[in-house]
C-alpha positions as CSV (number, residue, x, y, z in Angstrom):
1,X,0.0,0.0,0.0
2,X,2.7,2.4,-1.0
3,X,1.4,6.3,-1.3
4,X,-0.9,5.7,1.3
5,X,-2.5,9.0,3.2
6,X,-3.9,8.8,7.1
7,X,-6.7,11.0,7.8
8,X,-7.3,12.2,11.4
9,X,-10.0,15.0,12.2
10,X,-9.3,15.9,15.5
11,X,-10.2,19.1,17.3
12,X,-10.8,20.0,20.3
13,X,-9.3,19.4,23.8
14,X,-11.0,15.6,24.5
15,X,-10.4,14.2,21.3
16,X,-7.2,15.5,20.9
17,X,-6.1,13.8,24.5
18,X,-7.4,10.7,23.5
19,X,-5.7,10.9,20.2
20,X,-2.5,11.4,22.2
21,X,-3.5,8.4,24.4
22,X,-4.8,6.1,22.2
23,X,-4.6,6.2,18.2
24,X,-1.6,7.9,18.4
25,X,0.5,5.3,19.9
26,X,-1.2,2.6,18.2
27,X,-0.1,4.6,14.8
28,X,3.4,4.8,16.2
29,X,3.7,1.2,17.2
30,X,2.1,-0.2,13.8
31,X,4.3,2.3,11.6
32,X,7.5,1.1,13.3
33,X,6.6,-2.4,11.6
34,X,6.8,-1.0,8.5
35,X,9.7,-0.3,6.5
36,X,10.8,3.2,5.8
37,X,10.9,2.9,2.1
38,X,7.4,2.4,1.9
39,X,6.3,5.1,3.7
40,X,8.5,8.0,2.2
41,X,5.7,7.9,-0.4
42,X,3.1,8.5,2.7
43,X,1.9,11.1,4.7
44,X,-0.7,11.3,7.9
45,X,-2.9,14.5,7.4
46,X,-4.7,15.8,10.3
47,X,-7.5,18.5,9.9
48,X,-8.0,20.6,13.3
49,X,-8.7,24.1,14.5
50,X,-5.8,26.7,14.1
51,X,-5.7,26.9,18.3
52,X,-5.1,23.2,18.2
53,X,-2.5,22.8,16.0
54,X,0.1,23.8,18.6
55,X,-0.9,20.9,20.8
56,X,-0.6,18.7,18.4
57,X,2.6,19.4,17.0
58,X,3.7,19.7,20.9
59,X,3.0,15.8,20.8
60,X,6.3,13.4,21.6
61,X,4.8,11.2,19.2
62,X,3.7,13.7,16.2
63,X,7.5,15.1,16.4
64,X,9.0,10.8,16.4
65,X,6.8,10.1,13.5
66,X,7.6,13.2,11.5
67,X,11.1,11.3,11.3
68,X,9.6,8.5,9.3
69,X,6.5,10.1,7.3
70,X,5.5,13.6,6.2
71,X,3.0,14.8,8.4
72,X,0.4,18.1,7.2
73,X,-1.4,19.9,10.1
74,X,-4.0,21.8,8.6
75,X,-6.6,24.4,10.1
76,X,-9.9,24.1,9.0
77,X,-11.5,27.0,11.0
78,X,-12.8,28.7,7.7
79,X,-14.3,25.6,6.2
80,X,-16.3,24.4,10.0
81,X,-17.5,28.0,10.6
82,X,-19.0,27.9,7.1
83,X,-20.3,24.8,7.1
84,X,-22.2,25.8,10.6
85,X,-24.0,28.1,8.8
86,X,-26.2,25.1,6.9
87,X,-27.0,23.6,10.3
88,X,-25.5,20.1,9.5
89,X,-25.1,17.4,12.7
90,X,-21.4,16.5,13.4
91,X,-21.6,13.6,11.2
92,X,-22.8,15.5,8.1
93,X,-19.9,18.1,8.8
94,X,-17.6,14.7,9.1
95,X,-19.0,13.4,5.5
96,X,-17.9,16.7,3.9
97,X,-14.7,17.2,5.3
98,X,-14.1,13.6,4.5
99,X,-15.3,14.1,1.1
100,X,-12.9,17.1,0.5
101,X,-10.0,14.8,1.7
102,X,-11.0,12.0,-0.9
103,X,-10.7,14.3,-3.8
104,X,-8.1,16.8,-2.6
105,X,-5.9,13.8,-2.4
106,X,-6.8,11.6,-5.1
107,X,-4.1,12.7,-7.6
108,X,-1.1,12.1,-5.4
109,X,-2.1,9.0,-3.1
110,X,-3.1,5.5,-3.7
111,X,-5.0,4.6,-0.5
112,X,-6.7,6.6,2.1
113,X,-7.0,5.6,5.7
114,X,-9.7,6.5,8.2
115,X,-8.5,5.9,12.1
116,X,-10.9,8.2,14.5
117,X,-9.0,9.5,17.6
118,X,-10.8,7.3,19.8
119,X,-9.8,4.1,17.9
120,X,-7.0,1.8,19.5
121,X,-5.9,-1.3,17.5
122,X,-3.4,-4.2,17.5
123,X,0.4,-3.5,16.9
124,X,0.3,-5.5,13.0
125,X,-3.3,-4.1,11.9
126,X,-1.7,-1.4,9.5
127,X,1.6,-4.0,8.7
128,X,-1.2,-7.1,7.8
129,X,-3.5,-4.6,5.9
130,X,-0.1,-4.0,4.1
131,X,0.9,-7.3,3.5
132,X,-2.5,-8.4,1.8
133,X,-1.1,-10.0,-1.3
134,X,-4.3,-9.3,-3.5
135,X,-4.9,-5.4,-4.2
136,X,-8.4,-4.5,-2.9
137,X,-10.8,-1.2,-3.7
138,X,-11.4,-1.3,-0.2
139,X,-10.3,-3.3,3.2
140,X,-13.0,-3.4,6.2
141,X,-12.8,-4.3,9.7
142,X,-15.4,-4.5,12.7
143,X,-14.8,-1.6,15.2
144,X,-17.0,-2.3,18.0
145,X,-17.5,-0.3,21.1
146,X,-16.0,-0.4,24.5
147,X,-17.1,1.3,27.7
148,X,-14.1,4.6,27.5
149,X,-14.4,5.0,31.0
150,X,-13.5,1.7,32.0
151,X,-10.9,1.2,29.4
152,X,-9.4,4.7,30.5
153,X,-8.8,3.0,34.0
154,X,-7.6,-0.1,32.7
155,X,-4.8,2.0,30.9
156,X,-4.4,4.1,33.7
157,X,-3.4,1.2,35.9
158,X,-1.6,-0.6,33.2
159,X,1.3,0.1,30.7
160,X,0.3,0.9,27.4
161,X,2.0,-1.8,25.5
162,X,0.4,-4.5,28.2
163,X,-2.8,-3.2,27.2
164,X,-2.4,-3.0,23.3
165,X,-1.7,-6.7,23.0
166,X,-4.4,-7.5,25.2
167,X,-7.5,-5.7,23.0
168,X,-9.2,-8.8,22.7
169,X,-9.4,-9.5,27.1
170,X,-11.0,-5.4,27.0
171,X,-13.3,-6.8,25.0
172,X,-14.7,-9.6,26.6
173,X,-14.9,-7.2,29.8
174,X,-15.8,-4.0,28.5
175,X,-18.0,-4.3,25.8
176,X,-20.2,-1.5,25.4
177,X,-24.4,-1.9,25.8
178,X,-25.2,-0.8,22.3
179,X,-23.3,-3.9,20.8
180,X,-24.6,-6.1,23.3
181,X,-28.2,-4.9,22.9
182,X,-27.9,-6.2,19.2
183,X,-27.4,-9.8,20.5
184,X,-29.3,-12.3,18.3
185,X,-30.3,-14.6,21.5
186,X,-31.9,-12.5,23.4
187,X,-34.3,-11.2,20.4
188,X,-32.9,-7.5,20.9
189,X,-31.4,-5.2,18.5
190,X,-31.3,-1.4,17.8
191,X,-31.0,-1.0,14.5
192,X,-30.0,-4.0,12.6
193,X,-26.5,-2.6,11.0
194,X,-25.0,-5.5,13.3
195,X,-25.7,-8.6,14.4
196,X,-23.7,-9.9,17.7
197,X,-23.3,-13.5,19.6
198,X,-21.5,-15.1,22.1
199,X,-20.3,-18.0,24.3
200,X,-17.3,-17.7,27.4
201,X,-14.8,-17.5,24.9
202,X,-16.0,-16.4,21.3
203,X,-17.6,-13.1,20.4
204,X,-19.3,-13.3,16.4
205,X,-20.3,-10.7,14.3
206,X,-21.9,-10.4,11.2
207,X,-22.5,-6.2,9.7
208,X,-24.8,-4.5,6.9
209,X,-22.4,-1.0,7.6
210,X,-18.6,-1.6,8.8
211,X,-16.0,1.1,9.0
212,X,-13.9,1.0,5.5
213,X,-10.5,1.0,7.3
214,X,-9.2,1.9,3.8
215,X,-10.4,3.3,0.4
216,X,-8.4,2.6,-2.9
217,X,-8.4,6.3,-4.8
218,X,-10.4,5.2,-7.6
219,X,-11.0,8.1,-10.5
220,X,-13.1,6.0,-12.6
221,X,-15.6,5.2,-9.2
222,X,-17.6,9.3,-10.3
223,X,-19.7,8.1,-7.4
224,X,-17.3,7.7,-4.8
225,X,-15.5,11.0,-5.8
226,X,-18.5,13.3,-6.5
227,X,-21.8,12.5,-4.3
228,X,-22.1,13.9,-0.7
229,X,-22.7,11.2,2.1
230,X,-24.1,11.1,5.2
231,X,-21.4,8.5,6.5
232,X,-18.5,6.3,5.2
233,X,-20.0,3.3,6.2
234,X,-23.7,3.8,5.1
235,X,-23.5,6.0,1.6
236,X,-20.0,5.8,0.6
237,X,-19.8,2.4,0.4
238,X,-23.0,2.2,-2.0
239,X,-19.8,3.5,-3.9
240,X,-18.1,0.0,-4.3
241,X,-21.0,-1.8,-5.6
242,X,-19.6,-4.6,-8.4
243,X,-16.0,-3.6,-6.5
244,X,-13.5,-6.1,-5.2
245,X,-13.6,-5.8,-0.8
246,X,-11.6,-7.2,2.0
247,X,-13.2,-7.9,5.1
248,X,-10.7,-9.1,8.5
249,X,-11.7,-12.2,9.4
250,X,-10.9,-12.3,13.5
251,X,-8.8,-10.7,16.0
252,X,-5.7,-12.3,15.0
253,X,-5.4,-10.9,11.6
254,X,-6.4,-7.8,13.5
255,X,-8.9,-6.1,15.9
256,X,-9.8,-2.8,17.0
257,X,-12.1,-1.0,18.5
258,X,-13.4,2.6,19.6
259,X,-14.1,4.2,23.0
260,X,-17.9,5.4,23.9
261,X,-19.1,6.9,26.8
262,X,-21.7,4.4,28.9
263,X,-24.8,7.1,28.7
264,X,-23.7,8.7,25.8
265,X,-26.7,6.7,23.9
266,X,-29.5,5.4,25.8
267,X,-31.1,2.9,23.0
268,X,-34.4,1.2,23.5
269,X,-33.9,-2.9,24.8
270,X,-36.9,-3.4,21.8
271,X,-38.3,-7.0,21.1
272,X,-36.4,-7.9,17.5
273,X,-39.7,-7.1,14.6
274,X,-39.3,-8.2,11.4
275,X,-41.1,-5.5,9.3
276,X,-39.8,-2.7,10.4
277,X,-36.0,-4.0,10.5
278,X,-37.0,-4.5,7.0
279,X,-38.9,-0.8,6.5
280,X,-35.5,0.5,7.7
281,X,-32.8,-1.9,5.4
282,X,-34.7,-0.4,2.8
283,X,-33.5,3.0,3.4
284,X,-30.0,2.2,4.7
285,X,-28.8,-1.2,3.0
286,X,-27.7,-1.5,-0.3
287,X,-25.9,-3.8,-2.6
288,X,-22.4,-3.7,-1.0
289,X,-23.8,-4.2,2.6
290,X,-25.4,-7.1,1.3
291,X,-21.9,-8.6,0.4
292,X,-20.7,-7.3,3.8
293,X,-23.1,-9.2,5.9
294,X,-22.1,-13.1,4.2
295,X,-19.0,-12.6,6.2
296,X,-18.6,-13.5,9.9
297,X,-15.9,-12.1,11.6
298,X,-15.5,-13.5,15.2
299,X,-12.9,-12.1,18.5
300,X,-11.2,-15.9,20.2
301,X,-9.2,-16.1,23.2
302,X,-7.6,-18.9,21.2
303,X,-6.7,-19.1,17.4
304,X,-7.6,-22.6,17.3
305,X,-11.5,-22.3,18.8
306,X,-13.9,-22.4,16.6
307,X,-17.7,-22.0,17.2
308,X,-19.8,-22.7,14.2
309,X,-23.0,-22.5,16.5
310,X,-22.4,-19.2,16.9
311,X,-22.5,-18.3,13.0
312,X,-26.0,-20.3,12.9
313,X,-27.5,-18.3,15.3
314,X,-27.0,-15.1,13.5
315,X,-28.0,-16.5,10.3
316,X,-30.9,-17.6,11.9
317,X,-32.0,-13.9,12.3
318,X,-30.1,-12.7,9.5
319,X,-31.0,-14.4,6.5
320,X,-34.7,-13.8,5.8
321,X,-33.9,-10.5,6.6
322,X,-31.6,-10.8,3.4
323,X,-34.3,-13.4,1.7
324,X,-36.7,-10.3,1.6
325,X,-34.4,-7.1,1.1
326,X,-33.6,-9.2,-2.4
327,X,-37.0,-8.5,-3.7
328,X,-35.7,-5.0,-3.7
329,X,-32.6,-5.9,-5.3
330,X,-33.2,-3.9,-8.5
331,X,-34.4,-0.9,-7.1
332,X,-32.1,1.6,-5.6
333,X,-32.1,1.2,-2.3
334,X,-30.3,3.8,-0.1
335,X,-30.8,7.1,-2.1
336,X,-28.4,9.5,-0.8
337,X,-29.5,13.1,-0.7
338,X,-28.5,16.0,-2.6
339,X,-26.6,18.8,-0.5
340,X,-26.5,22.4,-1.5
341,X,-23.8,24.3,0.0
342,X,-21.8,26.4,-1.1
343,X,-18.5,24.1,-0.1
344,X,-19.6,21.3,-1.4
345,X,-20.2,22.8,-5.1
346,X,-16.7,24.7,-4.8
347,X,-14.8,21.7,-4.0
348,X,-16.5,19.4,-6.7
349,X,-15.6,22.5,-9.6
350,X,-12.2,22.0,-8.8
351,X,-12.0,18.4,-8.6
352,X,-13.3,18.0,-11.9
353,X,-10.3,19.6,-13.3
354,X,-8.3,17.0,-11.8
355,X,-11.1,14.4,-13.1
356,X,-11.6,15.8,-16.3
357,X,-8.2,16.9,-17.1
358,X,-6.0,14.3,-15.3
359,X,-7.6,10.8,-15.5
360,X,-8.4,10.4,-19.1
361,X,-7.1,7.4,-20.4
362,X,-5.7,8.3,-24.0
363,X,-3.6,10.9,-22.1
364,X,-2.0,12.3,-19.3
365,X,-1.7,16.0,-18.1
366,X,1.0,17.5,-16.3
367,X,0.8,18.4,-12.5
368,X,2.2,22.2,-13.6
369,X,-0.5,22.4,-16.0
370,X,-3.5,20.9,-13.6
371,X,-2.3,24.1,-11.2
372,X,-2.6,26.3,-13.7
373,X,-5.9,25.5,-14.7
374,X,-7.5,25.2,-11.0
375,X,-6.3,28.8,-10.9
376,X,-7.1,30.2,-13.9
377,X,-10.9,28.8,-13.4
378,X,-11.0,29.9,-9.4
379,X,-9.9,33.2,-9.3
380,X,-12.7,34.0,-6.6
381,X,-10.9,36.1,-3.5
382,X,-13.4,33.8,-1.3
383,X,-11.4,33.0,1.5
384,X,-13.4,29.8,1.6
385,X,-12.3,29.1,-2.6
386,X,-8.6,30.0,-1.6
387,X,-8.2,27.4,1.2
388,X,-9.8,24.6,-0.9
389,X,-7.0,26.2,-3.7
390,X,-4.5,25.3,-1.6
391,X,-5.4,22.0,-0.1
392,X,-5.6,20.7,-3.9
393,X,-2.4,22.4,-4.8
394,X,-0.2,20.9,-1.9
395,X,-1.3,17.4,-3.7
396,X,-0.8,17.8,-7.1
């Protein structure tokens, strides 16, 4: 995965301490696995506020990794305050900054990675994602929730290196109610995006949305590069419909997981019904999450256990769910909605330079000449236009 970019949107003071505590470290220990050769062609790229980006660079780990990758701090104050004005929910804001990134950096980089603040994962995930022999458009892994208090405390008491190579043992303790209220046996769910069982020793899950760890730049996908969507896991992958995807298979190719408050969502312990899980696959499942869901992707104590019963009893739930949702299978399921704002049009003008200009197949145009175009067709003094300029300059 030469040429590969890390996104991080952090900002503000809690994310950016759990960045520092968690991902952070994990990203240092995982990079050190990989040789330096490979990621001279790489760079992490973390999107904060302009009062944040001294703390971050202040980081003993930002200023040990700047020794083996390029690292881009960038302030996107302009772009948030803007985007506030359209009254968009922090994971709509999310989608849009994501969806700048995507195309901003399409020209220069292979492979983007999404790893939240709040994620912590084993020491090899990024070196096995690497060493997939077969090239993917995109590489999934379950990220389930733990309880963050209770994992805080468990680092607190522990060192951090202890604690990494022990995910799995957080897990079995600390697993957070929203995943367990989606436990097949007990006929409970909240929505069904996941499906969850378990005996002493094996935790199984089966997914309609997982978090796309990583997203091959593909110019030909015009979907992927040029609709707005609510979420990675929900629209963007719609994207990858008829594409080639890897889903991790169990804890020891790799696990990881994210930290959630305890009350931070207070979900409903419903009785499992049929019709409306259907009534609401119909709005958020498509083709792709179809695909998603056939595999099974289990956490072991032990390599060698294996628990097919625990497969079966998802399945049991699972597949008339999928029995029916093919009925639907040639209407478009999951329609994304359009966006107006004034962002999002500016950024797609300018990425259809690179689109129109750069990834035509009978030839190929110069990285001096793409400049020159994406400022002789934005010549706006909008400070919003310029910054947008300049993110797509820096990655031509």
């Amino acid at each position: 995965m030469k040429k590969s970019v890390f996104y991080f949107p952090i900002w503000g003071d809690d994310y950016i301490k759990l960045f520092s505590d968690f991902a952070l470290k994990c990203l240092c220990n995982n990079l050190n696995k990989i040789d330096d050769s490979l990621l001279q062609a790489s760079k992490i790229e973390i999107w904060t506020f302009k009062k944040d980006i001294p703390k971050l660079k202040a980081l003993k780990n930002i200023k040990l990794l700047k020794k083996k990758i390029s690292i881009n701090i960038e302030s996107i104050d302009l772009i948030y305050n803007d985007l506030k004005k359209s009254n968009l929910n922090k994971y709509q804001t999310l989608s849009i900054l994501q969806k700048i990134f995507i195309n901003s950096h399409s020209y220069k980089f292979e492979y983007f990675w999404f790893i939240y603040p709040d994620f912590i994962f084993s020491n090899q995930m990024i070196s096995n994602f690497f060493n997939v022999k077969k090239k993917y458009d995109a590489y999934f892994i379950p990220v389930p929730q733990l309880i963050e208090k209770e994992v805080k405390l468990q680092f607190k008491d522990n060192n951090f290196e202890t604690n990494t190579k022990n995910i799995t043992e957080l897990l079995f303790k600390f697993l957070h109610p929203i995943v367990k209220i989606c436990d097949v046996e007990n006929s409970k769910t909240n929505t069904p995006s996941m499906f969850f069982a378990s005996s002493k020793n094996i935790y199984a899950f089966k997914h309609f949305h997982m978090h796309p760890l990583v997203i091959k730049s593909d110019i030909k996908n015009i979907e992927m590069n040029n609709e707005f969507y609510a979420s990675l896991d929900e629209g963007l992958v719609r994207s990858l419909n008829e594409k080639n995807i890897f889903i991790a298979k169990d804890n020891f190719f790799a696990i990881c997981i994210s930290l959630l408050k305890e009350d931070e969502y207070l979900l409903p312990n419903e009785r499992f019904n049929f019709i409306n899980t259907i009534e609401w696959c119909k709005n958020h499942i498509n083709k792709t999450h179809l695909e998603i869901s056939n595999y099974t992707y289990t956490v072991k104590k032990k390599s060698s256990q294996i628990d097919k019963k625990l497969e079966t009893k998802i399945n049991k739930r699972l597949n008339p769910i999928k029995k029916e949702l093919l009925k639907y299978k040639d209407k478009k399921i999951n329609e994304d909605y359009k966006v107006y704002i004034n962002l999002v049009d500016q950024n797609d003008k300018i990425y259809s330079i690179i689109r129109d200009n750069h990834f035509k197949n009978y030839f190929h145009v110069s990285s001096n000449t793409l400049k020159k175009r994406i400022n002789d067709k934005n010549k706006s003094k909008d400070p919003i236009v310029k910054w947008l300029k300049d993110i797509y300059l820096k990655n031509l």
